[in-house]
KEKE-3310 file (N, C-alpha, C; in steps of 0.2 Angstrom, whole numbers, plus 5000, padded with zeros to 4 digits):
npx = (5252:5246:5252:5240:5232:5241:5238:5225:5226:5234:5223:5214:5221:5222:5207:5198:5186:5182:5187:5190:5197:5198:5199:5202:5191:5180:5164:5152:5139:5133:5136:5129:5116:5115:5116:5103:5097:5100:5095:5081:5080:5079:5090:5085:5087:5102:5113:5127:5130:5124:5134:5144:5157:5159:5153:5160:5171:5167:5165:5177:5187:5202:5202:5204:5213:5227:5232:5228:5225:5221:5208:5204:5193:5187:5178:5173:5164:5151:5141:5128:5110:5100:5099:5098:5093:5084:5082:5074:5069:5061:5063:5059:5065:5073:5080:5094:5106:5114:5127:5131:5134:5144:5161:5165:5166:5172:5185:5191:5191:5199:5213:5217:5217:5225:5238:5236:5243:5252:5262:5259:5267:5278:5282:5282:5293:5292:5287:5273:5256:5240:5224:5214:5197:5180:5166:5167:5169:5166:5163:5158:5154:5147:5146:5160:5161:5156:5159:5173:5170:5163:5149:5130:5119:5107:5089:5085:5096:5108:5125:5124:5132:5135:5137:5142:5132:5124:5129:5141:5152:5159:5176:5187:5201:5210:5223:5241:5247:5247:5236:5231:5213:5200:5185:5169:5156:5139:5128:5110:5105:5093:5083:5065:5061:5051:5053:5061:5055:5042:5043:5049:5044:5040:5040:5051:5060:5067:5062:5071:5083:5089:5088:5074:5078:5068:5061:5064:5069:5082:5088:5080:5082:5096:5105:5095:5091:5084:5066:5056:5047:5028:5020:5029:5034:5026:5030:5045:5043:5052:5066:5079:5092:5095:5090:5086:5077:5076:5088:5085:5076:5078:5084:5097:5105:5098:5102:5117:5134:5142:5150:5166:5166:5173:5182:5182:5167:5165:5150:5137:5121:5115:5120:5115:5102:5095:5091:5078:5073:5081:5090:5084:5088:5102:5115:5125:5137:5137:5131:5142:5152:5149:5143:5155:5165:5157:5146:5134:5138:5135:5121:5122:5117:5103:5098:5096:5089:5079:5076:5075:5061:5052:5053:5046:5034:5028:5030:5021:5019:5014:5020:5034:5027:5030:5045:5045:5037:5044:5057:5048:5048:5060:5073:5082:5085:5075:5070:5070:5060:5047:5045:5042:5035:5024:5027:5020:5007:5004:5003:4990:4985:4986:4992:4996:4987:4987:5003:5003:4996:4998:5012:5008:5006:5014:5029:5042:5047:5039:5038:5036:5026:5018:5017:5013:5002:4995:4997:4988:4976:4975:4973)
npy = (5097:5103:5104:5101:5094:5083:5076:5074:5064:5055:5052:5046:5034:5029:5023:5033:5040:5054:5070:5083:5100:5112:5127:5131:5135:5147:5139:5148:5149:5134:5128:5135:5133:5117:5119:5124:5113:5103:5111:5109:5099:5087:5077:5067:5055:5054:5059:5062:5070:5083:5085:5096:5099:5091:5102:5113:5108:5105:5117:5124:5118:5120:5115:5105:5101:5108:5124:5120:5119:5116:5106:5091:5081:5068:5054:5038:5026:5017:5002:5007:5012:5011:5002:4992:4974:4964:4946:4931:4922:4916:4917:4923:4938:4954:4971:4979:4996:5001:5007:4996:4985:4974:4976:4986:5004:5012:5005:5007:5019:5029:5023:5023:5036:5040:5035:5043:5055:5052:5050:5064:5072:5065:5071:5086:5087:5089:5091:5085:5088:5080:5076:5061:5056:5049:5051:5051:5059:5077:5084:5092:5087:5085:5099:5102:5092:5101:5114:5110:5109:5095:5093:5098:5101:5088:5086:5079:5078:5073:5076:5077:5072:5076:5067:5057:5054:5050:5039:5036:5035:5049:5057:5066:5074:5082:5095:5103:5111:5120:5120:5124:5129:5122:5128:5130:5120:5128:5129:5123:5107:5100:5107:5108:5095:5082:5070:5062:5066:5065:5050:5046:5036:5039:5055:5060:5073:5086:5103:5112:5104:5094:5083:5075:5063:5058:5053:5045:5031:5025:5031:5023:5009:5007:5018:5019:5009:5002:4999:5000:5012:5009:5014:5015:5003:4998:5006:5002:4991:4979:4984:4980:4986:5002:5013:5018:5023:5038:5037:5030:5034:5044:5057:5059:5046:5038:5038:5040:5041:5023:5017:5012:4999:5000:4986:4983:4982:4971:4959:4948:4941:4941:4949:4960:4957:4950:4936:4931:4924:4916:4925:4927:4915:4916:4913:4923:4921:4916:4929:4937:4931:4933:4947:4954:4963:4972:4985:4982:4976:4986:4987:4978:4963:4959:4972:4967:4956:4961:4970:4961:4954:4962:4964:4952:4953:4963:4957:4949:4935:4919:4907:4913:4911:4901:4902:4913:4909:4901:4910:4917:4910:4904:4915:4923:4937:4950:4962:4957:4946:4954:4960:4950:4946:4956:4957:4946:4946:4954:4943:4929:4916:4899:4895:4906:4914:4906:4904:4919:4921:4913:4919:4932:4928:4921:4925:4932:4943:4961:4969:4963:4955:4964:4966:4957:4956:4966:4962:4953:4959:4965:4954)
npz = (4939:4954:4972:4978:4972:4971:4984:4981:4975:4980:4991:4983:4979:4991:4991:4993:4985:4985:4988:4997:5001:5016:5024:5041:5046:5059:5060:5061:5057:5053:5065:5074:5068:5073:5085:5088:5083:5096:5104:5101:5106:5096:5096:5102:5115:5115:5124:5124:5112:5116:5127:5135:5135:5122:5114:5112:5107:5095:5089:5089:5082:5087:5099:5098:5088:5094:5085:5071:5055:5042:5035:5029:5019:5016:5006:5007:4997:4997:4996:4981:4988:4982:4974:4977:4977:4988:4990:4981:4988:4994:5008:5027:5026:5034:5033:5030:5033:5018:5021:5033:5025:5026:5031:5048:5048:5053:5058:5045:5039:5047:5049:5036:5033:5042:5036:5026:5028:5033:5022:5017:5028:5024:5013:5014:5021:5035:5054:5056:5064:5065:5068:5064:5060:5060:5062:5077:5083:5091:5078:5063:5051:5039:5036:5035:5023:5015:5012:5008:4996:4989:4990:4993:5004:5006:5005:5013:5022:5020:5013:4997:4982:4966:4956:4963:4973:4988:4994:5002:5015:5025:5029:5040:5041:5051:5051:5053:5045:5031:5018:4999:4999:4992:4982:4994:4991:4982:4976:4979:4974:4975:4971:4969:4971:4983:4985:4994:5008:5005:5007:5017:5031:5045:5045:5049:5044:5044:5041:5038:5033:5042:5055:5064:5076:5086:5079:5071:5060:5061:5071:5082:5080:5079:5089:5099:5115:5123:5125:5109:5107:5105:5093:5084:5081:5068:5059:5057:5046:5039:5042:5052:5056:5056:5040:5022:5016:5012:5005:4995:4986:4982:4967:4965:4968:4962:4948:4949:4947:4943:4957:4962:4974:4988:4995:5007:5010:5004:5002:5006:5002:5013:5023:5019:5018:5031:5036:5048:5054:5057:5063:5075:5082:5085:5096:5110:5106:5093:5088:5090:5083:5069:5069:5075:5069:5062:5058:5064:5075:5084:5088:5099:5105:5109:5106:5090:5091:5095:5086:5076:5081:5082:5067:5062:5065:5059:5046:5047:5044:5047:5048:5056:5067:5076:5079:5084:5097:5103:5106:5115:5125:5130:5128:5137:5135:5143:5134:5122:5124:5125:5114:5106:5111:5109:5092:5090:5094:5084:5073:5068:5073:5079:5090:5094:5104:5115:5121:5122:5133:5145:5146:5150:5164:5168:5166:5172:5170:5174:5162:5151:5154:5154:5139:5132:5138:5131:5117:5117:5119:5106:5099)
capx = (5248:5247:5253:5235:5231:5245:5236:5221:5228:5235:5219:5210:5224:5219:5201:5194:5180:5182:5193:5191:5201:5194:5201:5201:5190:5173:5158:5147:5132:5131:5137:5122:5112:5117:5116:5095:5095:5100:5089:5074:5079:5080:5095:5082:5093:5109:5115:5134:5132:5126:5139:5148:5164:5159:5150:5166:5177:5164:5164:5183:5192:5210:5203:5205:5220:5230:5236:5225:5223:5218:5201:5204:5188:5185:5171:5172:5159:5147:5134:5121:5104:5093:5101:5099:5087:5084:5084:5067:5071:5053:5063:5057:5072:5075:5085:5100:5106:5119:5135:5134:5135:5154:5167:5164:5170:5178:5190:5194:5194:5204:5219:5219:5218:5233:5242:5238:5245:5260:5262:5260:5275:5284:5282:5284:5297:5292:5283:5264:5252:5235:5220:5208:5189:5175:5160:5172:5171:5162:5167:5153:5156:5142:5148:5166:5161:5152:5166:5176:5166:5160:5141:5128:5115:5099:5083:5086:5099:5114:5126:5126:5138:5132:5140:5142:5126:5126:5131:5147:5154:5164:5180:5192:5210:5214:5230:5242:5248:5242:5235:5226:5208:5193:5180:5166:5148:5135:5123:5106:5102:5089:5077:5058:5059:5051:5055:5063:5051:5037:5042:5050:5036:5039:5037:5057:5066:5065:5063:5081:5087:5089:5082:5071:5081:5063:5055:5071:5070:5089:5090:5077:5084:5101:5106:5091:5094:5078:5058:5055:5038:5022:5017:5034:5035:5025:5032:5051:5044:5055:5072:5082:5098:5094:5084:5089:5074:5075:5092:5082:5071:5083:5085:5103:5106:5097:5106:5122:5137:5146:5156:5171:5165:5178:5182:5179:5161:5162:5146:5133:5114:5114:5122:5109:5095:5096:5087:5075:5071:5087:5092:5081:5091:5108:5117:5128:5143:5135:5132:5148:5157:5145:5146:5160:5168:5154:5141:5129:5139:5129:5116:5121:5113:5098:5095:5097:5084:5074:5071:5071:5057:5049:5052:5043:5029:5028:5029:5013:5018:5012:5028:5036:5025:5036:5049:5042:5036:5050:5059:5046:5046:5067:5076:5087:5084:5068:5069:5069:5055:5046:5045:5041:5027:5022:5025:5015:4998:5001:4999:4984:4988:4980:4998:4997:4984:4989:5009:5004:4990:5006:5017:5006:5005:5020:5035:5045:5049:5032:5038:5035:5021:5013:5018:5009:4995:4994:4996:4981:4972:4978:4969)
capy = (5096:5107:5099:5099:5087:5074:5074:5072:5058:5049:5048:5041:5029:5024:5021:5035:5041:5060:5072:5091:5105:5116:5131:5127:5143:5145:5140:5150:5148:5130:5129:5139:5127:5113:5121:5125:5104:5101:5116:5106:5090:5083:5072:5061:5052:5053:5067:5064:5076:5089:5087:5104:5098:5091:5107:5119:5105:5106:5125:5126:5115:5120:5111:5094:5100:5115:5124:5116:5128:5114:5099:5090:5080:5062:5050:5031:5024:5010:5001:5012:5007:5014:4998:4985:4971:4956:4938:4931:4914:4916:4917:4927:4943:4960:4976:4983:5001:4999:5005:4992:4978:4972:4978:4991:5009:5015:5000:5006:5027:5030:5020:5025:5044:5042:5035:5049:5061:5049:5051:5070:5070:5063:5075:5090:5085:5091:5088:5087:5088:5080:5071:5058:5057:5050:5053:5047:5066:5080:5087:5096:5082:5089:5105:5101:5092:5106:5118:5108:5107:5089:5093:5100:5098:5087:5089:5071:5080:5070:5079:5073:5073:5077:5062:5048:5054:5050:5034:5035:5039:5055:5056:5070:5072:5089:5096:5107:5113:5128:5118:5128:5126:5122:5130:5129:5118:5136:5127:5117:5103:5096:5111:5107:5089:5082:5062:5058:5069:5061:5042:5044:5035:5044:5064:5063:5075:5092:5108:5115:5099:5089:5075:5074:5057:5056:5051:5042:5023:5023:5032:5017:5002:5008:5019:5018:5004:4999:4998:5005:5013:5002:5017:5018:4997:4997:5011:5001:4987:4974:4987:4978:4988:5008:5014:5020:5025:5043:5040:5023:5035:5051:5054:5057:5041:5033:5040:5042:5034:5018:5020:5005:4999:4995:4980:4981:4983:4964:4959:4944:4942:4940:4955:4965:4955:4945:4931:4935:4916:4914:4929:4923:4908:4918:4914:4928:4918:4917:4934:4940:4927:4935:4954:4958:4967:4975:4989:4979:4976:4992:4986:4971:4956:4960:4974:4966:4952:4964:4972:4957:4951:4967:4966:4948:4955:4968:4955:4946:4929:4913:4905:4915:4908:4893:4904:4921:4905:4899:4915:4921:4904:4903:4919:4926:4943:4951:4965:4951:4942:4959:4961:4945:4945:4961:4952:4937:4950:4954:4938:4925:4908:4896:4895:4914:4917:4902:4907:4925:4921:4911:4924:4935:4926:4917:4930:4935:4952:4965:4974:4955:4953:4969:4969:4951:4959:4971:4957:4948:4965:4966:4949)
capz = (4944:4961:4977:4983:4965:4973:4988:4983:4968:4984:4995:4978:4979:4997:4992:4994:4979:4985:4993:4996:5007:5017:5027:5045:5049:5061:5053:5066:5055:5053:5074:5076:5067:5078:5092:5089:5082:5100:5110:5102:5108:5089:5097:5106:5121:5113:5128:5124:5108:5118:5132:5136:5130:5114:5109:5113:5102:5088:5087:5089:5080:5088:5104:5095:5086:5093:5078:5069:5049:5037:5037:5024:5020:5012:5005:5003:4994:5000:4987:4984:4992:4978:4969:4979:4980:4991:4987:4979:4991:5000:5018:5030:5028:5036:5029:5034:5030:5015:5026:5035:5023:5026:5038:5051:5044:5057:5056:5039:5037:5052:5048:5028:5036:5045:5030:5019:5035:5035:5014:5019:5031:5020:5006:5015:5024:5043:5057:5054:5070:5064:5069:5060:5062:5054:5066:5081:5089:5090:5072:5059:5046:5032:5036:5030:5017:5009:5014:5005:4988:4990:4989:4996:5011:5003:5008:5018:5028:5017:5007:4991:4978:4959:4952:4969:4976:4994:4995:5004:5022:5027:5034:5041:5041:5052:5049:5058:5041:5026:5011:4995:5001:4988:4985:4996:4986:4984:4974:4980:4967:4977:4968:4971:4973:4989:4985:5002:5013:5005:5007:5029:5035:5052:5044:5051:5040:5045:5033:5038:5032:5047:5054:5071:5078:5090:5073:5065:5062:5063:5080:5086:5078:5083:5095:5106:5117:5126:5121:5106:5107:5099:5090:5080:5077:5061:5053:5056:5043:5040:5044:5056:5056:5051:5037:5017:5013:5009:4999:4990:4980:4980:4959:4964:4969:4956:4945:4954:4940:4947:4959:4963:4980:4995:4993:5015:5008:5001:5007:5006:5003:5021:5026:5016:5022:5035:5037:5052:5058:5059:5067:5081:5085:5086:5104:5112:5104:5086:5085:5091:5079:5063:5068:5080:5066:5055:5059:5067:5083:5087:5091:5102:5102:5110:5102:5085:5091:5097:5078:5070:5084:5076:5058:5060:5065:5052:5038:5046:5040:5052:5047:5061:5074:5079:5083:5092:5103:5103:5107:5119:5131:5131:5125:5143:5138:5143:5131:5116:5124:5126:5108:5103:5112:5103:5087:5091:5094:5075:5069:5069:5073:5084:5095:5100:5111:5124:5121:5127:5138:5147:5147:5154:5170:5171:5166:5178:5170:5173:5156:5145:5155:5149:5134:5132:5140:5125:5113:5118:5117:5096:5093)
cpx = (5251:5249:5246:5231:5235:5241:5230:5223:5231:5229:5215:5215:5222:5213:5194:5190:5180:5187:5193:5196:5198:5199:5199:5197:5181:5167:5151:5141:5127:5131:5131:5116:5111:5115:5108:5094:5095:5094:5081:5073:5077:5086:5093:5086:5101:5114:5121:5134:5129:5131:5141:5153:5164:5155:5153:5170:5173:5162:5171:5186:5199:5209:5204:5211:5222:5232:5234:5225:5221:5212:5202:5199:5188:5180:5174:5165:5156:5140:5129:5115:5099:5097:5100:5094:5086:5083:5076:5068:5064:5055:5060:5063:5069:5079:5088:5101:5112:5125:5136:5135:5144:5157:5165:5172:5174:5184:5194:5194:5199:5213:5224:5219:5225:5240:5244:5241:5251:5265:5263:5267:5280:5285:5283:5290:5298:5286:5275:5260:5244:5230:5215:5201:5186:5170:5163:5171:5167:5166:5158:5154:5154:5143:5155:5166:5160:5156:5171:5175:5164:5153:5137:5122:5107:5096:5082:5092:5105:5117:5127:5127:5136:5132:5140:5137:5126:5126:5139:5147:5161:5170:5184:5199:5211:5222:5234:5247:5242:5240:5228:5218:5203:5187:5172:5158:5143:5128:5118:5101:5096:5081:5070:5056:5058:5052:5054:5059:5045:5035:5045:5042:5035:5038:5048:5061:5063:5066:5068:5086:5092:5084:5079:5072:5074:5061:5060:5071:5075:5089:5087:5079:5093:5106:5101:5091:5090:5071:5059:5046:5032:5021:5025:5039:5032:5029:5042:5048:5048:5063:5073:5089:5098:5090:5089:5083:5073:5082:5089:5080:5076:5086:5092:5109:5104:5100:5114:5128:5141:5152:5161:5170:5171:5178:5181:5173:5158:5157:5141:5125:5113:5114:5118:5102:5094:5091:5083:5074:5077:5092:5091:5086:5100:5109:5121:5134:5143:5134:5140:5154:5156:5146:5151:5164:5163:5150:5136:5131:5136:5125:5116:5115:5107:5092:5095:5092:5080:5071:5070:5066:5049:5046:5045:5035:5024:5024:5022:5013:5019:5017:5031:5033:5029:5041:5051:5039:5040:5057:5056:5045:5056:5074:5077:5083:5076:5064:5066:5062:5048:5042:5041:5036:5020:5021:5020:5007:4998:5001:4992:4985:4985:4987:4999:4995:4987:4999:5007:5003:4998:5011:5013:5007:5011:5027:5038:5047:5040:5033:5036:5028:5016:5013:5014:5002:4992:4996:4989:4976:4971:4972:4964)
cpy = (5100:5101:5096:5092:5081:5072:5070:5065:5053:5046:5044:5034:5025:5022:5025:5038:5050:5065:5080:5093:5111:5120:5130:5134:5143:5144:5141:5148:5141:5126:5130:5133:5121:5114:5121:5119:5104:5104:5113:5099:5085:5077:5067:5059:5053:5060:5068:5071:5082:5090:5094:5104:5097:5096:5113:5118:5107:5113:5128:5120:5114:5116:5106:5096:5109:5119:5123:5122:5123:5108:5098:5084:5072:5058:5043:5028:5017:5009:5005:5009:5008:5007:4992:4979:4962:4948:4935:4925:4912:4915:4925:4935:4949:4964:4976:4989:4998:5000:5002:4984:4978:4974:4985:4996:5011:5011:5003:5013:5029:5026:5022:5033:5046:5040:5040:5054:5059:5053:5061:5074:5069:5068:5083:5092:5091:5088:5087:5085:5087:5075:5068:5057:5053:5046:5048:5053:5072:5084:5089:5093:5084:5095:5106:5099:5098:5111:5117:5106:5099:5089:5097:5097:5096:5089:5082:5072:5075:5074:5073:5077:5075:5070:5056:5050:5054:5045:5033:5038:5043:5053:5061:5069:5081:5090:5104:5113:5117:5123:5124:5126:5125:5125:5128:5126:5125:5131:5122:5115:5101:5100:5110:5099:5087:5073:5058:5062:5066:5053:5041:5043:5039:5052:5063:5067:5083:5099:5113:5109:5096:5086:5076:5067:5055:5052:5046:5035:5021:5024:5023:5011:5002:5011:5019:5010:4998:4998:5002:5005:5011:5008:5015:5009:4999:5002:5008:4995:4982:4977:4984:4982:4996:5009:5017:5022:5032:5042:5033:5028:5043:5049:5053:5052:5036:5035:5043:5035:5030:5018:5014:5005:4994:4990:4977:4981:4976:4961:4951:4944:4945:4944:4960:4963:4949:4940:4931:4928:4914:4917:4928:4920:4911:4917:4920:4926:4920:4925:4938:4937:4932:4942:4958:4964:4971:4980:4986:4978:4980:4992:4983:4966:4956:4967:4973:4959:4953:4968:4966:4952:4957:4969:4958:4949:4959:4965:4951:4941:4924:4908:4905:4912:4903:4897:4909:4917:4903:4904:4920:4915:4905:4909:4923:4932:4948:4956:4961:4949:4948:4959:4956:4945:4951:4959:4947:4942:4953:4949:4933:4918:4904:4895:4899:4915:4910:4903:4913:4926:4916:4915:4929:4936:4923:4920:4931:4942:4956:4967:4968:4956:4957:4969:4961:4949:4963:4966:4954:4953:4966:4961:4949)
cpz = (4951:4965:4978:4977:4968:4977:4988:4979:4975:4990:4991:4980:4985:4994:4992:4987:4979:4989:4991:5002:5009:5023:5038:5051:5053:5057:5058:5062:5055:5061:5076:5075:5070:5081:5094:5089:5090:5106:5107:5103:5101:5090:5099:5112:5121:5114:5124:5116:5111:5126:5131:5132:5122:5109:5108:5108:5095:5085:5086:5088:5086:5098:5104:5096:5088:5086:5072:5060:5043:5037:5030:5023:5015:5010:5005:5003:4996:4996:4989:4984:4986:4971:4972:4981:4984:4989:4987:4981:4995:5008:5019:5030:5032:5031:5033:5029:5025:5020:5029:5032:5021:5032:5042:5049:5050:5060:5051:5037:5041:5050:5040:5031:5038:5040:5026:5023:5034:5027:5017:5024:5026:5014:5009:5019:5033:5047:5058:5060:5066:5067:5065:5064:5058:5062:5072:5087:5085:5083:5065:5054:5040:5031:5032:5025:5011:5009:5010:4997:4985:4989:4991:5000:5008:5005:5012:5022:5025:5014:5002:4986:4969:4955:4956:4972:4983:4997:4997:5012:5022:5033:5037:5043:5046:5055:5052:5052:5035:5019:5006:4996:4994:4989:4988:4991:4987:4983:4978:4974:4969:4973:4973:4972:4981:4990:4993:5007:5011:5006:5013:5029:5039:5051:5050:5051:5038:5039:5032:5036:5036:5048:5063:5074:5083:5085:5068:5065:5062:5069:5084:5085:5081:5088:5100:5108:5120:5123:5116:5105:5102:5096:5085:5077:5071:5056:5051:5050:5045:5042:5050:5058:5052:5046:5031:5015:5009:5005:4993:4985:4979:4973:4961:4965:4962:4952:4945:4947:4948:4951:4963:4972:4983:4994:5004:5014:5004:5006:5003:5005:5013:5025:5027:5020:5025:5038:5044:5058:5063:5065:5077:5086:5086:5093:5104:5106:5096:5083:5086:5085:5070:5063:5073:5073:5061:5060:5065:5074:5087:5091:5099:5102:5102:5108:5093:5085:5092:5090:5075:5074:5078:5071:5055:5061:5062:5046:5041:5043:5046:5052:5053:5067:5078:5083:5088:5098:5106:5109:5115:5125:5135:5129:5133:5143:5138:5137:5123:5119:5125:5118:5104:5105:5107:5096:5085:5090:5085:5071:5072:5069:5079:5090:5098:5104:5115:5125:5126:5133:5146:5151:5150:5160:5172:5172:5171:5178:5169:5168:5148:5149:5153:5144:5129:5132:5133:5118:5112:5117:5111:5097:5092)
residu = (UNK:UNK:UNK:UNK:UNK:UNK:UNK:UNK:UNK:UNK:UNK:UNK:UNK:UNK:UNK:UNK:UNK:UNK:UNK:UNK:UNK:UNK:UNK:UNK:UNK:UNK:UNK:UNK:UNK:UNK:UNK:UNK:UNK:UNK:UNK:UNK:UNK:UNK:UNK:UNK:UNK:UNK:UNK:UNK:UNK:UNK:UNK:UNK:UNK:UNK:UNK:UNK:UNK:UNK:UNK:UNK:UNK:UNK:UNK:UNK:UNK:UNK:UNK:UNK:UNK:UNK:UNK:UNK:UNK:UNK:UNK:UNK:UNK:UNK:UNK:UNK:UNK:UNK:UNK:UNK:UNK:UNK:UNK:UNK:UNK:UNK:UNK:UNK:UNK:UNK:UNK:UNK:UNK:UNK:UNK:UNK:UNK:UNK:UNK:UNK:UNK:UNK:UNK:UNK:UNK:UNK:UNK:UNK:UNK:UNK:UNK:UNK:UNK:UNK:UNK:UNK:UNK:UNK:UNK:UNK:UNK:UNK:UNK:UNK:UNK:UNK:UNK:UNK:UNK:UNK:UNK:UNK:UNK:UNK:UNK:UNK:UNK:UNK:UNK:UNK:UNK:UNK:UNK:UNK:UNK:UNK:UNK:UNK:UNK:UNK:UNK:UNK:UNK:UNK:UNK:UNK:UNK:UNK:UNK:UNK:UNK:UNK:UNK:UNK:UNK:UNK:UNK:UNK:UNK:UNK:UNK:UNK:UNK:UNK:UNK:UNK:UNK:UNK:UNK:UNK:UNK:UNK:UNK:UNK:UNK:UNK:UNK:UNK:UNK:UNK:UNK:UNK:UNK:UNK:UNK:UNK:UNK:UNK:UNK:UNK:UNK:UNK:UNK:UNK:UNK:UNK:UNK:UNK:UNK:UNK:UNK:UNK:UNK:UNK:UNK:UNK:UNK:UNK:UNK:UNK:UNK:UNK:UNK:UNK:UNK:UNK:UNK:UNK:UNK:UNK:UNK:UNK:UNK:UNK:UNK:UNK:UNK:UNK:UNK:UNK:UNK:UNK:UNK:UNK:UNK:UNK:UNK:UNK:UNK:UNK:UNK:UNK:UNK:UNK:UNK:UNK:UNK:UNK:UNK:UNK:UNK:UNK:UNK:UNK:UNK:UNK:UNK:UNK:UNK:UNK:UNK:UNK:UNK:UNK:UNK:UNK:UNK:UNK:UNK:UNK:UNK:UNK:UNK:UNK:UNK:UNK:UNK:UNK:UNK:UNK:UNK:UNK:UNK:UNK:UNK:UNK:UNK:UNK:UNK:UNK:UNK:UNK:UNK:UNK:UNK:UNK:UNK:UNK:UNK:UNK:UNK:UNK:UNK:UNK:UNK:UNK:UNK:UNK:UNK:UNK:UNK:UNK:UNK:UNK:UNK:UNK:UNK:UNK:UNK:UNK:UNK:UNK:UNK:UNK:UNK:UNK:UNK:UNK:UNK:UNK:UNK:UNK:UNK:UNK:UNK:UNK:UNK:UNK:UNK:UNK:UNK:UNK:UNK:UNK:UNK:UNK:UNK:UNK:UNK:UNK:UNK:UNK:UNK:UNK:UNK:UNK:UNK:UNK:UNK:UNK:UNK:UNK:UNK:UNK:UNK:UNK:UNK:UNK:UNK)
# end
């Protein structure tokens, strides 16, 4: 076995499902790529990735890491979504994206990165200059992978792996040291299947393989932070937490062989699909006790009662009525009560119109009271 075989035989040890090396050399073509994603405003709100600074780091590495000559590149595996199905309980649920069922990842690559760094030290026996990553800093992550012979760039803007599909999150290790590189992934498997461009609701998943985050039911459920536009509620269903739909029906998922899932990925019905009635009724304290440490803290509260005001909506079951009442009479934050009243105008129920009719007039926030306005409108 070569060194770079130990190395990789000691990141499998940590957890990790894959592990390439790549030459720590410009990748103007894919830079360029970026650089256009951003010139047409495909990042939506989300200014800090075209800040100045983080598009100088993401074009020159040796700005992170002076010195910098090798990226070594990771996968850990998270259950794959084109496997997974919710609980036949008749509650009202939500989805969540698979990676966030269990412990938040960047809890858990970052810390195993600096181990393998450490192991690395130890074996060459000198001083090593490296930084870990996984989507933390401006860094071309699919870029490295594929660089690193890990996959290539779907047609859902994911690499994906031949054999783990694309059910895992990337990590980087950059290294102040000369490791034998791998070869760079050439091949595109995705051929002429149009799968996951044909089942984004939103038309999101552009034909250079990226995504238009304007159009993204992840952008809108978690990093955008205020209204999300009525035109682009129905299409988020009952997703509460991201979206899996283009890797659910991707073949190479479904057919992706078994891959020994993190055990920081041990997860619950609930995590997967969370109960939506329930979610309602979460105070500041309950949701912080439930996701301070996983994925979802993302959101915050408000925006995590704000998609499942949303998703109840969506599912159009009269059930929910007690509680979007509930939610739209006594819920602090406006943006929650905002939603819920939007909710309320898609179901039919004898409770709704005098709730919004209510709320209309009596709110104290104008943006509830419009949006109540505009419910009453729906019936």
């Amino acid at each position: 076995m070569s060194f770079e075989d130990d190395v990789k035989a000691e990141a499998f040890h940590l957890g990790f499902s894959l592990c390439g090396i790549a030459a720590a050399q410009p990748l103007a073509q894919h830079a360029a790529v970026y650089e256009d994603w951003l010139a047409a405003g495909h990042h939506a709100q989300m200014s800090y990735l075209a800040a100045e600074s983080a598009r100088l780091r993401r074009a020159d590495l040796s700005l992170t890491l002076p010195g910098v000559r090798t990226v070594l590149t990771v996968a850990l595996p998270y259950p794959n979504p084109a496997r997974a199905a919710a609980p036949a309980d008749g509650r009202l649920r939500g989805r969540t994206a698979a990676y966030a069922w269990g412990q938040d990842y960047h809890d858990q690559i970052p810390p195993r990165l600096n181990q393998l760094a450490a192991w690395l030290q130890d074996r060459l026996g000198l001083p090593l200059a490296h930084r870990a990553y996984t989507d933390t800093g401006p860094i071309l992550e699919r870029a490295w992978g594929q660089q690193a012979g890990l996959g290539w760039f779907g047609r859902n803007s994911c690499l994906i792996h031949p054999r783990r599909g694309s059910a895992f999150l990337l990590g980087e290790l950059l290294l102040d040291a000369e490791l034998q590189p791998d070869s760079p992934w050439e091949a595109d498997r995705c051929g002429s299947c149009t799968r996951c461009v044909d089942a984004c609701p939103t038309g999101c998943i552009l034909p250079n393989r990226t995504l238009d985050a304007r159009r993204c039911l992840s952008y809108w459920s978690i990093e955008h932070k205020g209204p999300i536009p009525v035109q682009m509620r129905p299409s988020l269903g009952n997703w509460v937490f991201g979206c899996d739909i283009c890797q659910q029906v991707c073949p190479w998922n479904q057919h992706a062989v078994h891959s020994e899932v993190d055990a920081a990925f041990d997860f619950t019905p609930e995590d997967a699909f969370p109960d939506l009635l329930e979610a309602l009724s979460l105070s500041p304290v309950d949701f912080n006790r439930r996701f301070r440490r996983t994925p979802l803290a993302r959101t915050k509260r408000r925006g995590f009662l704000r998609n499942a005001a949303v998703a109840l909506g969506n599912l159009g079951d009269p059930a929910a009525v007690p509680a979007l009442v509930h939610t739209l009479e006594s819920e602090p934050e406006p943006l929650v009560r905002a939603h819920a009243a939007w909710a309320l105008g898609q179901l039919h129920h004898p409770q709704v119109r005098p709730a919004l009719e209510h709320t209309r007039s009596a709110d104290p926030d104008p943006s509830v009271r419009l949006e109540a306005a505009g419910a009453l409108a729906a019936l």
